[in-house]
C-alpha positions as CSV (number, residue, x, y, z in Angstrom):
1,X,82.3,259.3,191.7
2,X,79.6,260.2,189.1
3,X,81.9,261.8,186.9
4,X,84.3,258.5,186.6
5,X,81.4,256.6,185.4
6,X,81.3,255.4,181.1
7,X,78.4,258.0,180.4
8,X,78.3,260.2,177.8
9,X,78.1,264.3,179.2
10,X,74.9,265.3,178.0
11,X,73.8,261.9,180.0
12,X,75.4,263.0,183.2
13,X,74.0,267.0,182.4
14,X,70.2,264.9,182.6
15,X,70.6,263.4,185.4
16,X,72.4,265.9,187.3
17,X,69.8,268.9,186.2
18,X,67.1,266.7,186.1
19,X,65.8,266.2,190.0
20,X,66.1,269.8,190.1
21,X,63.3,270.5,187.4
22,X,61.1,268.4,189.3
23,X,61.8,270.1,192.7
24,X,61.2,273.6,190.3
25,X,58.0,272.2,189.6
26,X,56.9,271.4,192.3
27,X,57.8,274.2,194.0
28,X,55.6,276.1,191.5
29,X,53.1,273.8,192.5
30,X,53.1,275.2,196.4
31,X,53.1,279.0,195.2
32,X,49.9,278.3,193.1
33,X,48.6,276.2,195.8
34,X,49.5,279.4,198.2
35,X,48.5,282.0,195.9
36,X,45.4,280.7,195.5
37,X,44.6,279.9,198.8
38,X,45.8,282.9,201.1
39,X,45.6,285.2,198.2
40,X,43.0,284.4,196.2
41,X,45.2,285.1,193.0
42,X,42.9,284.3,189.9
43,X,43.8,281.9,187.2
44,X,42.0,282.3,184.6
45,X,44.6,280.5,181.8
46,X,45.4,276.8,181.1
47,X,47.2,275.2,184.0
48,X,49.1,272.8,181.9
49,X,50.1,276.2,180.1
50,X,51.7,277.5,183.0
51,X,53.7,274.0,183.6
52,X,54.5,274.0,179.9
53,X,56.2,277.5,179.7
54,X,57.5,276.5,183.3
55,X,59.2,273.3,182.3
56,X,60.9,274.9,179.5
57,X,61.8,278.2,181.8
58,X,64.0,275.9,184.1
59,X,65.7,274.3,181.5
60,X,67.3,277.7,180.7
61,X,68.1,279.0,184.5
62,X,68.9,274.8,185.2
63,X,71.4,275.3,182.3
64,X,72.6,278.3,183.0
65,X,73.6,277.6,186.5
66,X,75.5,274.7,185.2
67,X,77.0,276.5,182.5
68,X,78.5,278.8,185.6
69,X,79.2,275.6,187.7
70,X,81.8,274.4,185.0
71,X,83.6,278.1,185.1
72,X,83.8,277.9,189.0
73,X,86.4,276.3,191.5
74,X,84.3,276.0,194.1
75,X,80.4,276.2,195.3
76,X,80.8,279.8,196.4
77,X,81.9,281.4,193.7
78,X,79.7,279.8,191.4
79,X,76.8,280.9,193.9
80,X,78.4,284.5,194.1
81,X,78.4,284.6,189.9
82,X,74.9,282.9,190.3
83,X,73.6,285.7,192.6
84,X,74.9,288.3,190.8
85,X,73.3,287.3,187.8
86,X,70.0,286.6,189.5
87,X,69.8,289.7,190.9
88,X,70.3,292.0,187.8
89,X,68.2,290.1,186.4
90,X,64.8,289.8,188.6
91,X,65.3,293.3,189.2
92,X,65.4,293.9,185.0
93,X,62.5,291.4,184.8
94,X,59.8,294.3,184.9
95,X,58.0,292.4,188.5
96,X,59.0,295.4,190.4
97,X,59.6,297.9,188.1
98,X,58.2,298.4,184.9
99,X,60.0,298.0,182.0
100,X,58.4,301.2,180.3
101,X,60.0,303.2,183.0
102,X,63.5,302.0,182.1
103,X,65.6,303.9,180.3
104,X,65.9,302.7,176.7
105,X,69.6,301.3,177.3
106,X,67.5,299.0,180.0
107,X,64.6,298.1,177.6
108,X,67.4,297.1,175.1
109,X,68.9,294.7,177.6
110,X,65.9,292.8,179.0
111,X,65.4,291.5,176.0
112,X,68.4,289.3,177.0
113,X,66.6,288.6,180.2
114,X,64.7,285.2,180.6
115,X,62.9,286.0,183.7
116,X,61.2,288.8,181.8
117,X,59.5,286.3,179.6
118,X,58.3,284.5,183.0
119,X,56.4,287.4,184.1
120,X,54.8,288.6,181.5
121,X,54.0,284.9,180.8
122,X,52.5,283.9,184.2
123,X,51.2,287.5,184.1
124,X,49.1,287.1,180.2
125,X,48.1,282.7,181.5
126,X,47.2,283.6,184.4
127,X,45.6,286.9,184.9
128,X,44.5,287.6,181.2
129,X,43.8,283.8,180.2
130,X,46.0,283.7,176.9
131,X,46.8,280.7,175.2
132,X,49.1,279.1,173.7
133,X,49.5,280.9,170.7
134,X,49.5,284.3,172.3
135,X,52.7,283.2,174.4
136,X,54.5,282.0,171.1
137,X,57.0,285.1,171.1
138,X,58.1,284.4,174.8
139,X,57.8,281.1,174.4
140,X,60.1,280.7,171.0
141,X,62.3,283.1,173.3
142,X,62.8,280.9,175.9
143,X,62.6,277.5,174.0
144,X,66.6,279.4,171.8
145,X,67.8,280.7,175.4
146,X,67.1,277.0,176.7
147,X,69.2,275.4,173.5
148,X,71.7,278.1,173.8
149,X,71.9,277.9,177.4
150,X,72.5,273.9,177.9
151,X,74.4,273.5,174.6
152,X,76.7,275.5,176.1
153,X,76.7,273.9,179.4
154,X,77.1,270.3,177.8
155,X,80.2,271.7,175.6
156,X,81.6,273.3,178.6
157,X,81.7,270.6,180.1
158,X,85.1,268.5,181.0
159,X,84.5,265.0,182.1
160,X,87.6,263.5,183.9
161,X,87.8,259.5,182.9
């Protein structure tokens, strides 16, 4: 019924996308909690750094998962494409393995990879203390996958009147 009503499409994108950046947000807000807690995971950067860069992070996988919803027929096929994706991607993020130890081909293609610019973000705020201008390469990253991403998304996008 949403899509009948006399918005504009990046106005329904918003509100559709938007409730999930605050539930991504608050999520992150229970694993600090958690890490912190049963871990005792140090944080020695700006918090408000780490919500920053994490806003701006969902944007992009917000928009790309929309971007895939308006390619799709149905929810599981645009959770199938979505898990693909996700996959490749956390396991070319360097969390589990490093990204030295890739073969160049690999190195090459993380750069295309948003969830590497998460890690070593939360990895240089948190653990190193960086600040903002030391994240400005991932950050400036990000910020063009995030206007690539939901550009896209909103021009993809076919409202039915």
């Amino acid at each position: 019924q949403i899509n009948v009503t006399p918005i504009k499409k990046h106005q329904f994108i918003i509100g559709k996308l938007f409730p999930f950046w605050v539930i991504g947000l608050g999520l992150l807000t229970i694993g600090l909690i958690l890490g912190k807690l049963i871990f005792d995971v140090p944080m020695l950067g700006n918090i408000f750094l780490i919500y920053f860069y994490t806003g701006i992070f969902l944007l992009v996988i917000l928009g790309m998962g929309f971007f895939i919803s308006n390619y799709t027929e149905t929810q599981q096929q645009a959770m199938f494409i979505s898990w693909f994706f996700i996959v490749i991607f956390i396991l070319m993020s360097g969390l589990f393995t490093p990204i030295e130890s890739m073969p160049n081909w690999a190195q090459s293609l993380t750069e295309l990879n948003p969830i590497k610019y998460f890690v070593e973000v939360m990895r240089m705020v948190m653990l190193k203390g960086s600040s903002f201008t030391d994240i400005i390469p991932q950050l400036s990253k990000t910020l063009l996958y995030a206007i690539v991403m939901n550009g896209l998304a909103v021009w993809s996008y076919r409202k039915t009147n």
